[in-house]
C-alpha positions in Angstrom: -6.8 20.3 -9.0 -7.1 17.9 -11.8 -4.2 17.1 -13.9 -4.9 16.3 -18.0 -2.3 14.0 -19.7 -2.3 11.5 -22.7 -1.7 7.9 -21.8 1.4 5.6 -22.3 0.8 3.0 -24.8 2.0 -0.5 -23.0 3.9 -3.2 -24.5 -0.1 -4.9 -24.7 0.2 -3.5 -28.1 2.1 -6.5 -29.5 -1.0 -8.7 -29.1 -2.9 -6.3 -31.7 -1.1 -8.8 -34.2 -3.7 -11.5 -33.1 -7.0 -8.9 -34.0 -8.5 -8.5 -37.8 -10.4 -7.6 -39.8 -9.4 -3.7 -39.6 -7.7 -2.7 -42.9 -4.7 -4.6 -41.5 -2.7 -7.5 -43.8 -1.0 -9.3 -40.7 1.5 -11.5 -43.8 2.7 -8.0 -45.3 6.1 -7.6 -44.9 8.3 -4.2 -45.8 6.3 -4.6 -48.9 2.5 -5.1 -49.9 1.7 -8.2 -51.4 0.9 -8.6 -54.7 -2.2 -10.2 -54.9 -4.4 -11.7 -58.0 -7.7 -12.3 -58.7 -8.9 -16.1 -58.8 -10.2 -16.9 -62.5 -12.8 -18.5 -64.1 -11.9 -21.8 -64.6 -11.6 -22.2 -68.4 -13.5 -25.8 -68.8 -15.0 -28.3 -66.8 -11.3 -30.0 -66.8 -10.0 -27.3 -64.9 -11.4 -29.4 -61.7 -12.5 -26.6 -60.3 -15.8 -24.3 -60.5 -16.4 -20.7 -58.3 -18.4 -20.2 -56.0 -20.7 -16.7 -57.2 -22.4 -15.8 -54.3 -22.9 -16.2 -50.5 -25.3 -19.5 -49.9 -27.8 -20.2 -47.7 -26.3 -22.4 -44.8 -23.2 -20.2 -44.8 -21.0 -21.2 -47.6 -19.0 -17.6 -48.5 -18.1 -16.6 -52.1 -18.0 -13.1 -53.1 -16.0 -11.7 -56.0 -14.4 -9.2 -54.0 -12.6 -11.2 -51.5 -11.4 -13.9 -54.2 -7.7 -12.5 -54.0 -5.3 -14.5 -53.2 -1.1 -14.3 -53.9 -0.4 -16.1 -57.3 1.7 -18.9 -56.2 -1.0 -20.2 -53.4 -3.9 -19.7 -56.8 -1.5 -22.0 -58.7 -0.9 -24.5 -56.1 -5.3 -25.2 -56.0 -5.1 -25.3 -59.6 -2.4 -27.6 -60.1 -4.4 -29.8 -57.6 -7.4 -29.7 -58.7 -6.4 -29.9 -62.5 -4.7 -33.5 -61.3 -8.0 -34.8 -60.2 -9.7 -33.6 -63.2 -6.8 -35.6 -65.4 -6.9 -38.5 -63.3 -10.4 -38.9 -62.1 -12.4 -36.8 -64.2 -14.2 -33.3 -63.4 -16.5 -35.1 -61.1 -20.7 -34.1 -60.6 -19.9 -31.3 -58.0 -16.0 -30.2 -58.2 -14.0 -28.5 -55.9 -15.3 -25.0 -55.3 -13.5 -21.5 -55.1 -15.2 -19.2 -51.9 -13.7 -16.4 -49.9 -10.1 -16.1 -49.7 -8.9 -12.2 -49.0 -10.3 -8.8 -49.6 -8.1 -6.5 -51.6 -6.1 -4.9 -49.1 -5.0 -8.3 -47.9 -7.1 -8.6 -44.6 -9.8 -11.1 -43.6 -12.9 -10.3 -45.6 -15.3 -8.0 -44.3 -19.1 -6.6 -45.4 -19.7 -3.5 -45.1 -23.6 -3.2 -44.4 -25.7 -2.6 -42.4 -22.9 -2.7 -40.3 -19.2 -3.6 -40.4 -19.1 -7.2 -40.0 -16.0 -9.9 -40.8 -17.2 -12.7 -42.6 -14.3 -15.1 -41.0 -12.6 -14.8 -37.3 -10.2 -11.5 -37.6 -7.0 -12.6 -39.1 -8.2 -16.0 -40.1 -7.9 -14.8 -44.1 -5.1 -12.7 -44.1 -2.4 -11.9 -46.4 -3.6 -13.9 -50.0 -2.8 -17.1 -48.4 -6.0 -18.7 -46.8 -8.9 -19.6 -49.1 -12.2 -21.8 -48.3 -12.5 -24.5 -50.6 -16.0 -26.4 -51.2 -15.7 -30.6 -50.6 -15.8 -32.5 -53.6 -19.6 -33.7 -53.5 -21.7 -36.2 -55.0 -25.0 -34.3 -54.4 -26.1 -30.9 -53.2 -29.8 -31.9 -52.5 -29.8 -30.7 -48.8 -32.3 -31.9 -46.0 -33.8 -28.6 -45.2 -32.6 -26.3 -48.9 -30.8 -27.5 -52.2 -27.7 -26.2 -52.8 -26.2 -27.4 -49.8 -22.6 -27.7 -49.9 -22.5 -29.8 -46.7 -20.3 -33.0 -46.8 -22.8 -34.8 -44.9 -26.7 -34.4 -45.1 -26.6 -34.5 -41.4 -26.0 -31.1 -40.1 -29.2 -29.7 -38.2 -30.5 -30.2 -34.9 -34.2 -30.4 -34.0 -35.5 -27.3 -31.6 -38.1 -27.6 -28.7 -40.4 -26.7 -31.1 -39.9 -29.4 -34.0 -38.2 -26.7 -36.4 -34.6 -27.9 -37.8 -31.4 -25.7 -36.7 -28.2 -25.7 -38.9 -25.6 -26.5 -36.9 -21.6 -25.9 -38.4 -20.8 -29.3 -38.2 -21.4 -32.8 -39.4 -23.4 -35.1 -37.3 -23.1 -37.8 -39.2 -21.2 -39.2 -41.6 -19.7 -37.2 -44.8 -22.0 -39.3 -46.9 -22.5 -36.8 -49.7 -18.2 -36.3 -49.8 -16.8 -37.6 -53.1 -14.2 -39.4 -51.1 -11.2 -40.4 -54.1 -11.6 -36.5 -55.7 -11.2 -35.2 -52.0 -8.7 -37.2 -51.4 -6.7 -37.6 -54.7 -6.5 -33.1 -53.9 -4.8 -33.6 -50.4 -2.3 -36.3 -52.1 -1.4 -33.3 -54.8 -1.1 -30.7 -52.7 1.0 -33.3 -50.3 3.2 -34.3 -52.7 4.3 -30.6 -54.2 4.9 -29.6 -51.0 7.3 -32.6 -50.0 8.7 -33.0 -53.4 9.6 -29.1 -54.5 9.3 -27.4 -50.8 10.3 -29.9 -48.5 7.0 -29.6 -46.0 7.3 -25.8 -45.7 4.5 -24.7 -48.3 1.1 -26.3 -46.2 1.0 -24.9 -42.8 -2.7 -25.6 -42.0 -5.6 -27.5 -43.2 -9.1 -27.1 -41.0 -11.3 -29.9 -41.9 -14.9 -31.0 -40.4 -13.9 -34.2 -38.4 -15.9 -36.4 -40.7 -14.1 -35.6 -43.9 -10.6 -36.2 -42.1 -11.5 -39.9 -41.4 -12.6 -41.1 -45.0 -10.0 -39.1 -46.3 -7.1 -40.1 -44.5 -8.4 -44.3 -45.0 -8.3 -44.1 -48.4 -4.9 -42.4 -48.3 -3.7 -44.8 -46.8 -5.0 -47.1 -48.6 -3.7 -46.1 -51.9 -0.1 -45.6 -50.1 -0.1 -49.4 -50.0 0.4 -49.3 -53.5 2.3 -46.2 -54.5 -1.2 -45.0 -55.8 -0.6 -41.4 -57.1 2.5 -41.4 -55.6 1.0 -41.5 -52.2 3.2 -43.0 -49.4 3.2 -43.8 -45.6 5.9 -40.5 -45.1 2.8 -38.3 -47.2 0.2 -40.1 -44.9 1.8 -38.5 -42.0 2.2 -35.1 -43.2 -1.5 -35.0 -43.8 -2.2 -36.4 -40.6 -0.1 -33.6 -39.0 -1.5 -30.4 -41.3 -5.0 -31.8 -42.2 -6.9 -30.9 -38.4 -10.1 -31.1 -37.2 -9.1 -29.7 -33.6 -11.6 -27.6 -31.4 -9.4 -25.8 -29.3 -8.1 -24.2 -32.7 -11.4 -23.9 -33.7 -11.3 -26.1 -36.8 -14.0 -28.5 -35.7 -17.2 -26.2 -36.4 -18.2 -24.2 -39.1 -16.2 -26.3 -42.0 -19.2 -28.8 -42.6 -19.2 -27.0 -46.0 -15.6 -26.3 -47.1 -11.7 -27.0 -46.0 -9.3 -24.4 -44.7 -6.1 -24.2 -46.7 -3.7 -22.2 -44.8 -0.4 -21.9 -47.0 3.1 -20.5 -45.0 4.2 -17.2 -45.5 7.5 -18.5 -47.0 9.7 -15.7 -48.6 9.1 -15.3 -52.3 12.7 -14.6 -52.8 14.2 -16.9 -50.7 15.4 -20.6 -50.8 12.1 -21.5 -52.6 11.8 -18.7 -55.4 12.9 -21.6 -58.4 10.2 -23.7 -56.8 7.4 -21.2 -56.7 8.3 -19.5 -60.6 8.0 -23.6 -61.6 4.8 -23.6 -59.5 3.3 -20.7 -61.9 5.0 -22.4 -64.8 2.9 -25.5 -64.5 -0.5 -23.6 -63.9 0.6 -21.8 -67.1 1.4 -24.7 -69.2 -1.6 -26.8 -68.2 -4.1 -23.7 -68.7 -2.3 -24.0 -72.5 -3.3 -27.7 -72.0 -6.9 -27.2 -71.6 -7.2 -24.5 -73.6 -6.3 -27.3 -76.5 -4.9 -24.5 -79.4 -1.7 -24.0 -81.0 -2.0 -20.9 -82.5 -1.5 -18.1 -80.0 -4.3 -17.0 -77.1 -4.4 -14.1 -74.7 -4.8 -14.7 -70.9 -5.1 -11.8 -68.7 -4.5 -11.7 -65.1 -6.4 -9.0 -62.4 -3.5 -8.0 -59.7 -3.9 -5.6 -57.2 -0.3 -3.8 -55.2 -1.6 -1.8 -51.7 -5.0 -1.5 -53.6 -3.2 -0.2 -56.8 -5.0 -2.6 -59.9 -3.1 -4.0 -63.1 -3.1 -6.4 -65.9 -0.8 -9.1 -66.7 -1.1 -9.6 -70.4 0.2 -12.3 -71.7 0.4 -14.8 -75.1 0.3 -18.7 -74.5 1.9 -20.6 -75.1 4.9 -19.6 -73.6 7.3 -18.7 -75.6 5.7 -18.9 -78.7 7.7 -17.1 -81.7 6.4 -13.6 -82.4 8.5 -11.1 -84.2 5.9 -7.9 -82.7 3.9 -7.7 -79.7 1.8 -4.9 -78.4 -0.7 -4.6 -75.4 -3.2 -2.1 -74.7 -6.2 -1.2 -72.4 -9.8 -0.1 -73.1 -8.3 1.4 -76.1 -5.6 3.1 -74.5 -1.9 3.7 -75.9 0.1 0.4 -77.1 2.8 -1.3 -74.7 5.3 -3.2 -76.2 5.9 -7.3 -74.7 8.5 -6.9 -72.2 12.3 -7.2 -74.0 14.0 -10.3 -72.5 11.2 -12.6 -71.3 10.7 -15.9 -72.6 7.3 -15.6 -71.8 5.6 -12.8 -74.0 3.9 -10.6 -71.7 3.7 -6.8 -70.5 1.6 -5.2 -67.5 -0.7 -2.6 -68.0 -1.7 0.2 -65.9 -5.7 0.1 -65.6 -7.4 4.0 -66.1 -8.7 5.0 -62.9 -12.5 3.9 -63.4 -13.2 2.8 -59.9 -17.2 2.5 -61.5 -16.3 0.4 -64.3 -17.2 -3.4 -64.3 -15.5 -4.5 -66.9 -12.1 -3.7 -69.0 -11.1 -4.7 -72.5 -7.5 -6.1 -73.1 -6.6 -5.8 -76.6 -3.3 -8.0 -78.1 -2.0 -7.1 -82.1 0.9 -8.6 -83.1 3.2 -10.6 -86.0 3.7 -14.1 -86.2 7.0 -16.0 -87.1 5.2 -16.6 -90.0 4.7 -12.6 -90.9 0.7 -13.0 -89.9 -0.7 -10.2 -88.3 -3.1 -11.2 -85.4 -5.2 -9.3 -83.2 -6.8 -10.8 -79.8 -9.1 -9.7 -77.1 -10.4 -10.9 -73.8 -12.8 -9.2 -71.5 -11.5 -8.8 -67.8 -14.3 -8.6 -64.7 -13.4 -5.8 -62.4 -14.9 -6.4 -58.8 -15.9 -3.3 -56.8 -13.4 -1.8 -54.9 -14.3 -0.2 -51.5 -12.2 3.0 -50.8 -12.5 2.3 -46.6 -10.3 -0.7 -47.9 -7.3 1.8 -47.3 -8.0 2.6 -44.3 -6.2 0.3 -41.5 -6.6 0.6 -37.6 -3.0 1.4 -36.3 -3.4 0.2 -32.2 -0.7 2.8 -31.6 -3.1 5.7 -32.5 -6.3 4.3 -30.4 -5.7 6.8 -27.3 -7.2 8.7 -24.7 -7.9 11.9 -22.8 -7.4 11.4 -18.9 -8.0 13.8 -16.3 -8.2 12.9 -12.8 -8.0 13.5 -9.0 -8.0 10.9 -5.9 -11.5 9.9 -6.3 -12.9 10.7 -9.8 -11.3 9.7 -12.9 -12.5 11.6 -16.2 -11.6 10.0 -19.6 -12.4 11.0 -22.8 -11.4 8.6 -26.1 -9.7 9.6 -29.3 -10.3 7.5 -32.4 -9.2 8.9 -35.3 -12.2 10.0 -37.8 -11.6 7.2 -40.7 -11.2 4.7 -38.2 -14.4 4.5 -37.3 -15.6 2.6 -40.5 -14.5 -0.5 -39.0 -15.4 0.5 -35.2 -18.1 -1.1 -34.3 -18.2 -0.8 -30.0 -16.4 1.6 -28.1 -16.1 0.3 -24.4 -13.8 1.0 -21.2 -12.7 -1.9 -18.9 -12.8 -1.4 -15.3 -10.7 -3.5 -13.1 -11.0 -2.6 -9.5 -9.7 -4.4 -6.5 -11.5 -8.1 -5.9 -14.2 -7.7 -8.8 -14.4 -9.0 -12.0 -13.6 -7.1 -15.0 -16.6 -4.4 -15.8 -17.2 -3.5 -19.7 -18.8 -0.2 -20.1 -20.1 0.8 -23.5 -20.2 3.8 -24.8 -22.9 5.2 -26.9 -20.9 8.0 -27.7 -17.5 7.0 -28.9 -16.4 11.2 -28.5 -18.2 11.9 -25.1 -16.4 12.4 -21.9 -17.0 9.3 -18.7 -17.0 10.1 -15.4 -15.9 6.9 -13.2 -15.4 7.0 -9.5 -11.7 5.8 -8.5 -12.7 4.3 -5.3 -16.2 2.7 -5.3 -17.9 0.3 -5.2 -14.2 -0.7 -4.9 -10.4 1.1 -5.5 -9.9 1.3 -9.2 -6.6 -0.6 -10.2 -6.3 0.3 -14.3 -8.6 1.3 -17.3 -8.5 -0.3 -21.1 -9.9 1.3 -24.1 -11.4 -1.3 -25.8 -12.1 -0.9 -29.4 -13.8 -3.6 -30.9 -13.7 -4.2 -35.0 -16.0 -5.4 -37.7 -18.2 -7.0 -34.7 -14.5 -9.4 -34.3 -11.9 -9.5 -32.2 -11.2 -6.1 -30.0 -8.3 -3.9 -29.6 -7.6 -3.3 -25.7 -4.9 0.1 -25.2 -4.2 0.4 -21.3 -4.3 3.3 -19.8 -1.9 4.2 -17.0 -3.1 6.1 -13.9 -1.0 7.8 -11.0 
């Protein structure tokens, strides 16, 4: 007689927190994050330039996965808009790639086939982007642009044809070694000075970037030389890593890893993280070199939901009436006790518009009325973005007796727009683990309990985005 029951879900559930790339934001807390579109930079001495589509040799930049949480956006501009200031913009500048999709999760493309464009996880939560090396050239061995630090990154095949490999073989000959390294000493020194080490968590560099790096760090710490000093030189040493266990040695030939904490916004750091922002604002006022007042507008996205910070600079410039409005839309007054003179606006629900227009009419101390625009790009936005794999829900029909065991899976409908393999793993007494595949994610397997040997347990195995896989135990009498 065959007894039918639903299975247990095990405690194996807790390691679902290492998987990706699945609609999940592993760094959201009881809240979404809010997250905000990287910008254009405004001039060349902004330091920094964006990346606008995926390169040959691997090198990732896409629009829709520049989102990132405003604080960690503010921290790469700061940086780079020291080196700018100190050393000038430099032939090939620092370069914005992929940082998060929308919902928060490690960036994934959708065609032909679900597919995550980083390790699952690896670009979670708004606080890990890919940035490009400060270069001195781009002409590349085998194709031009190549954003590799060193020219040597291919290995010759049996037949005499060239193979990329992820990694430098050579020295970083083509790394613009004081910009590179003037960054680190930025980004060092705000986190030691206003976060006392906890903003950096993790920085994956190519092995030959580290070196040059680290020496002329060192060097200038000799001296005090942008505030550079033996204490800094360790802390780099400790975040900036190369190791291949972690898997930092390959694939960052082309760019660095900056992993920033997932500090609490509100907590002990909130005064250092509003002057973080205040900084990014004042210098964009800097390099926008005007007095009279200018609109910025910043793209922010909430659990998917889109809207506009508006806002005058300088900051707290003297207008006597403010007003904000959207592709024509009704007026929003500045928000009543800010210093900074700002409002955000609700977008219209246009998921097939490219573009908005943010319009600003106001009064100056002066009684001049003023009216300013600025044109916002709005990147495509996927609706199988809300859609996250809960492990808890990946389950599965069992019926068995002593010899046969019958099991059927059930994976919810939406789901599987990030499924990309269904399997079962068999683990009978003295083999090794078998993966079967299934072809049809809905049919019913028949597997026999006691040969070739006894069976001990079953996983449903659901693998994501062609990344890391979901294993649910199943428990058997």
């Amino acid at each position: 007689m065959f007894r039918v029951k639903l299975p247990i879900v095990a405690l194996l559930l807790v390691g679902a927190a290492l998987h990706g790339n699945d609609g999940w934001d592993r760094c959201r807390k009881n809240v979404p994050s809010t997250f905000q579109l990287f910008p254009q930079p405004i001039s060349a001495q902004a330091g920094y330039g964006i990346l606008p589509k995926d390169s040959e040799g691997g090198a990732d930049g896409d629009v829709r996965f520049r989102w990132s949480q405003p604080h960690t956006q503010a921290l790469v501009r700061m940086a780079a808009r020291a080196v700018a200031r100190d050393l000038g913009p430099g032939p090939h500048p620092l370069l914005i790639m992929d940082a998060s999709a929308e919902n928060g999760d490690t960036p994934v493309d959708f065609l032909p086939a679900p597919r995550g464009r980083h390790p699952g996880g690896s670009h979670d939560g708004g606080l890990n982007l890919d940035l490009g090396y400060y270069l001195t050239s781009l002409k590349g061995k085998v194709y031009t642009p190549d954003y590799a630090a060193a020219t040597e990154h291919f290995q010759t095949r049996p037949d005499g044809t060239l193979r990329d490999v992820p990694q430098c073989l050579g020295s970083a000959d083509r790394l613009d070694v004081p910009r590179q390294a003037r960054f680190f000493v930025e980004l060092f020194r705000v986190n030691r000075e206003a976060f006392g080490g906890d903003l950096l968590e993790e920085i994956g560099v190519d092995f030959q970037v580290r070196q040059p790096v680290l020496a002329q760090v060192r060097a200038w710490s000799e001296k005090g030389t942008y505030g550079a000093s033996p204490a800094l030189v360790a802390d780099m040493e400790r975040v900036l890593t190369s190791d291949e266990a972690e898997g930092w040695a390959q694939t960052h030939h082309h760019h660095f890893h900056l992993r920033v904490r997932d500090i609490p916004l509100l907590g002990q750091h909130r005064a250092a993280l509003e002057a973080l922002q205040t900084l990014a604002r004042r210098e964009e006022t800097e390099l926008r070199q005007v007095s009279s007042p200018v609109l910025t507008v910043a793209l922010l996205s909430n659990d998917l939901h889109r809207s506009l910070e508006a806002e005058l600079l300088p900051t707290g410039i003297a207008v006597k009436e403010l007003n904000f409005r959207v592709d024509g839309g009704p007026w929003k007054h500045a928000q009543p006790g800010d210093a900074r003179n700002r409002a955000v606006l609700e977008l219209p629900d246009r998921r097939d518009a490219a573009t908005c227009l943010v319009e600003a009419q106001g009064t100056d101390a002066a009684g001049k009325a003023f009216t300013l625009t600025q044109t916002v790009e709005l990147p495509a936005q996927d609706p199988r973005l809300a859609i996250a794999v809960e492990a808890s829900r990946l389950q599965a029909e069992v019926s068995e007796t002593t010899e046969i065991l019958k099991v059927r899976p059930r994976i919810p409908q939406p789901y599987h727009v990030w499924v990309t393999e269904t399997a079962l793993v068999l683990h009978r007494q003295g083999q090794a683990p078998e993966k079967r595949v299934l072809a049809d994610p809905t049919a019913e397997i028949t597997l026999d309990r006691l040969q070739p040997a006894p069976l001990q347990s079953v996983e449903l195995r659901v693998l994501c985005s062609g990344r890391r896989a979901i294993q649910v135990p199943i428990w058997l009498k």
